[in-house]
Rosetta silent file (secondary structure, phi, psi, omega in degrees, C-alpha in Angstrom):
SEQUENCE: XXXXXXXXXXXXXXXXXXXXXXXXXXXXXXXXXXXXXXXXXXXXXXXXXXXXXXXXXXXXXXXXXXXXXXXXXXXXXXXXXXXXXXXXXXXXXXXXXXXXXXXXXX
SCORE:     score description
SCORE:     0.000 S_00000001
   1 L     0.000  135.661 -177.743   80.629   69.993  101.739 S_00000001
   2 L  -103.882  165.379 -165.177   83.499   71.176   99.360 S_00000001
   3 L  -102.974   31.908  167.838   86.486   72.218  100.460 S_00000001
   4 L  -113.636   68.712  169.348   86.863   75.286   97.544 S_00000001
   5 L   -89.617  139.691 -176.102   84.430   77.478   99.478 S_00000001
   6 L  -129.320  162.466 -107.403   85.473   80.783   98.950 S_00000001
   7 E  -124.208  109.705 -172.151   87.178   82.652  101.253 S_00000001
   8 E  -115.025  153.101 -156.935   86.696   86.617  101.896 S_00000001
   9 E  -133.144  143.858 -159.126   89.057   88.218  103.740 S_00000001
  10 E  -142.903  124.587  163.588   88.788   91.196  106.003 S_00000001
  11 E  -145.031  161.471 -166.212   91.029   93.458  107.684 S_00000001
  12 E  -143.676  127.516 -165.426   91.136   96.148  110.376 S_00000001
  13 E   -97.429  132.609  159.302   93.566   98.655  112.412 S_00000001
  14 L    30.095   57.158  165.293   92.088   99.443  116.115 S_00000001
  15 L   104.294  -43.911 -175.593   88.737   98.435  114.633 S_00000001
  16 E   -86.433  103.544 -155.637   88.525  100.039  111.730 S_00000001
  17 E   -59.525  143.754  176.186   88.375   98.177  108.523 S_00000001
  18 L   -80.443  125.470 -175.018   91.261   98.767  106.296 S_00000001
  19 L  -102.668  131.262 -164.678   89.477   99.652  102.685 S_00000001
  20 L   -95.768  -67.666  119.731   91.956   98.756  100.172 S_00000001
  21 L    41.329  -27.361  175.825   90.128  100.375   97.177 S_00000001
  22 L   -84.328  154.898  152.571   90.605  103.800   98.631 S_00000001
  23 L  -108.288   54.902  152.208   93.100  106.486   97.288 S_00000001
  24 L   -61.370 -178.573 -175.680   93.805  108.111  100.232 S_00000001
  25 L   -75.673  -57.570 -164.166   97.710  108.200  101.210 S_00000001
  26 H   -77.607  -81.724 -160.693   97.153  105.467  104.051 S_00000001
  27 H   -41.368  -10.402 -178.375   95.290  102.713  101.882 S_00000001
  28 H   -87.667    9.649 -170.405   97.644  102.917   99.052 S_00000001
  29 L   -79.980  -25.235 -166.116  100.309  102.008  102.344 S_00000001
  30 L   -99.038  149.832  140.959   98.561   98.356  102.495 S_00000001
  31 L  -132.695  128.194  174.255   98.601   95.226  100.248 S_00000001
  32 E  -120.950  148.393 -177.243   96.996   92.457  100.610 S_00000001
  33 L  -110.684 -178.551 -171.458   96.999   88.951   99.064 S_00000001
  34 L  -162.005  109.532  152.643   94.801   85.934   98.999 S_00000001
  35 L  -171.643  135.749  173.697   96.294   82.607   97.315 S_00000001
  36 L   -10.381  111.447  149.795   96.219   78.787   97.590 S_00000001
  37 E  -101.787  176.204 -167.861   98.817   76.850   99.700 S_00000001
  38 L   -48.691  159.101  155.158   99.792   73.533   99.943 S_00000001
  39 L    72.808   37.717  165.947   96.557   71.046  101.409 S_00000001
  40 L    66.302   17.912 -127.438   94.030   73.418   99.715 S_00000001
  41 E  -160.848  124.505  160.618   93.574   75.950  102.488 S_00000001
  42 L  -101.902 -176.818  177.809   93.676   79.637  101.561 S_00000001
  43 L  -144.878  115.575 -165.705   95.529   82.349  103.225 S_00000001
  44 L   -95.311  145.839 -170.565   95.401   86.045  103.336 S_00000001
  45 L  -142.489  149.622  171.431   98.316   88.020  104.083 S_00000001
  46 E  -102.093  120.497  174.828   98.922   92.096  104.919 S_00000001
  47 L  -104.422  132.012 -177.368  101.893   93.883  103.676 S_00000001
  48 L  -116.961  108.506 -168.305  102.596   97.761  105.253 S_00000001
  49 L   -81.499  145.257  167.680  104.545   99.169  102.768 S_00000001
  50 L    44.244   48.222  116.858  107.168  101.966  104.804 S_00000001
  51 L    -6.562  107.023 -163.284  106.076  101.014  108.389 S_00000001
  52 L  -109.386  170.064  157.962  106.202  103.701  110.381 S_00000001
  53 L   -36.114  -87.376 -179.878  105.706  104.627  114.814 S_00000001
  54 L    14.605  -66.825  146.362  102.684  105.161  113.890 S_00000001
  55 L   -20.559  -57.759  174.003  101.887  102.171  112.478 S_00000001
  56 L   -53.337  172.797 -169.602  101.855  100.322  115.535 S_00000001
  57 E   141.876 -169.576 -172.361   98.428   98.735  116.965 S_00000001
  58 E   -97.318  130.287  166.387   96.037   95.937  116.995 S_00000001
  59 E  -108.177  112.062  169.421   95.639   94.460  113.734 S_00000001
  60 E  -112.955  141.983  176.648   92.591   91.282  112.884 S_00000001
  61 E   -93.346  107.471  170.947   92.286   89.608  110.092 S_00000001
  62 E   -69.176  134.398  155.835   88.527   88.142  109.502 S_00000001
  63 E  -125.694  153.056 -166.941   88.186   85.462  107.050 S_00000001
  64 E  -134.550  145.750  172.677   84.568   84.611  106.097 S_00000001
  65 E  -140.680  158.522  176.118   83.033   81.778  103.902 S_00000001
  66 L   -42.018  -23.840 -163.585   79.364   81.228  103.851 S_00000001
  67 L   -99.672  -49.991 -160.235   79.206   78.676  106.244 S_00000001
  68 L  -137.391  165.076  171.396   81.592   80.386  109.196 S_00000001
  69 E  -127.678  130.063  124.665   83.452   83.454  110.166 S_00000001
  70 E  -112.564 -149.850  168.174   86.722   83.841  111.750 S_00000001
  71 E   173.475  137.649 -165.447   89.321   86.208  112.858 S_00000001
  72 E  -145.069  137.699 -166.364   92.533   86.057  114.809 S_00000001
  73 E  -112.096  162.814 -153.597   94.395   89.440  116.231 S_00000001
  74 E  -154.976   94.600  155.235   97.790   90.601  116.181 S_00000001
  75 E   -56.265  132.415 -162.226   99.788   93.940  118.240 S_00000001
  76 E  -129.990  107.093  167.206  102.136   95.185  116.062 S_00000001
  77 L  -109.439  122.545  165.291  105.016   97.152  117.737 S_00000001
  78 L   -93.137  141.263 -142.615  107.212   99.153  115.801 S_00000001
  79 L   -99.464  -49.229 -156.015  110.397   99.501  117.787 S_00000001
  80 L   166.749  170.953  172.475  112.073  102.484  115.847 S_00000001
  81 L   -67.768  174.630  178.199  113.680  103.022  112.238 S_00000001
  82 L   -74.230  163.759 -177.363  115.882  100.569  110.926 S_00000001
  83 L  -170.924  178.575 -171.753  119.294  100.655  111.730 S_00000001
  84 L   -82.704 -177.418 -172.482  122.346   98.724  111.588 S_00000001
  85 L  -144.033  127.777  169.379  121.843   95.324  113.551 S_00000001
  86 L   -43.822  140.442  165.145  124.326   92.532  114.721 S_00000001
  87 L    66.912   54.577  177.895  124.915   89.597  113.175 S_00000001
  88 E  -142.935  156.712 -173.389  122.714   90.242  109.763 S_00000001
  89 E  -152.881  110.444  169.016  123.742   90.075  106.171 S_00000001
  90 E  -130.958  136.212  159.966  121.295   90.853  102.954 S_00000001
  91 E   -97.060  137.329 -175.481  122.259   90.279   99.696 S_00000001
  92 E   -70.561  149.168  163.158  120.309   91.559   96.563 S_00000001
  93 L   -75.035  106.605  153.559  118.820   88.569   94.553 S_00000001
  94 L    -9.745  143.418  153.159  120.480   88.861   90.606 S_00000001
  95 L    61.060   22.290 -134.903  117.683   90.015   88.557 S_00000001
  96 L  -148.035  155.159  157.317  115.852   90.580   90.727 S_00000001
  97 L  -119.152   21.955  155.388  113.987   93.475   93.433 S_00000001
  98 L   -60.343  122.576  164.459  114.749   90.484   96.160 S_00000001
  99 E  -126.528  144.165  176.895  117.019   90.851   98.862 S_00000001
 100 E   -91.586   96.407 -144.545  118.008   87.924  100.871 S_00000001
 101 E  -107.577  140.936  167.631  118.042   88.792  104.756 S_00000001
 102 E  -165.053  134.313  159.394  119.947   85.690  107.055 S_00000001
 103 E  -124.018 -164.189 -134.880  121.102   86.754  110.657 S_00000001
 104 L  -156.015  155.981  151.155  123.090   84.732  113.520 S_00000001
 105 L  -104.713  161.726  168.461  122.126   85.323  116.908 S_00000001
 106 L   176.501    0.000    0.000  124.563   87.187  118.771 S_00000001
């Protein structure tokens, strides 16, 4: 059996599959990726661009290859807007659209 089987990736809000492909306001809100990490093994990941209340909810990811399906779920709470917060520091990356986030507890 090889281990480059490939790897479809599925995702869904309260149920409802997120279609990325759409141009509605909320799908252009999502991005998702799909690429090779260390030990061969891929990994899909969801970005929520401007996370809003809203926003919160159950999120699953499916991943499917011919031979199996899985899928592992996730509640998402959004707390409130940003604001400031103790013990954090971000610096912009030179050259960059990176910013570099490192807090303390405290």
């Amino acid at each position: 059996v090889s281990s480059f089987l490939d790897v479809n990736y599925a995702w869904y809000y309260e149920d409802v599959e997120i279609k990325f492909d759409r141009l509605d306001i909320d799908a252009r809100r999502y991005e998702t990726t799909q690429f090779l990490r260390p030990y061969d093994r891929d990994f899909g990941f969801l970005h929520i661009i401007n996370i809003q209340l809203y926003d919160a909810g159950r999120y699953t990811c499916e991943a499917q290859t011919p031979l199996s399906r899985t899928s592992a779920t996730v509640y998402i709470l959004v707390a409130g807007p940003p604001g400031p917060c103790a013990g954090v520091e971000a610096a912009t990356i030179p050259d960059t659209e990176l910013v570099m986030v490192n807090w303390t507890k405290g």
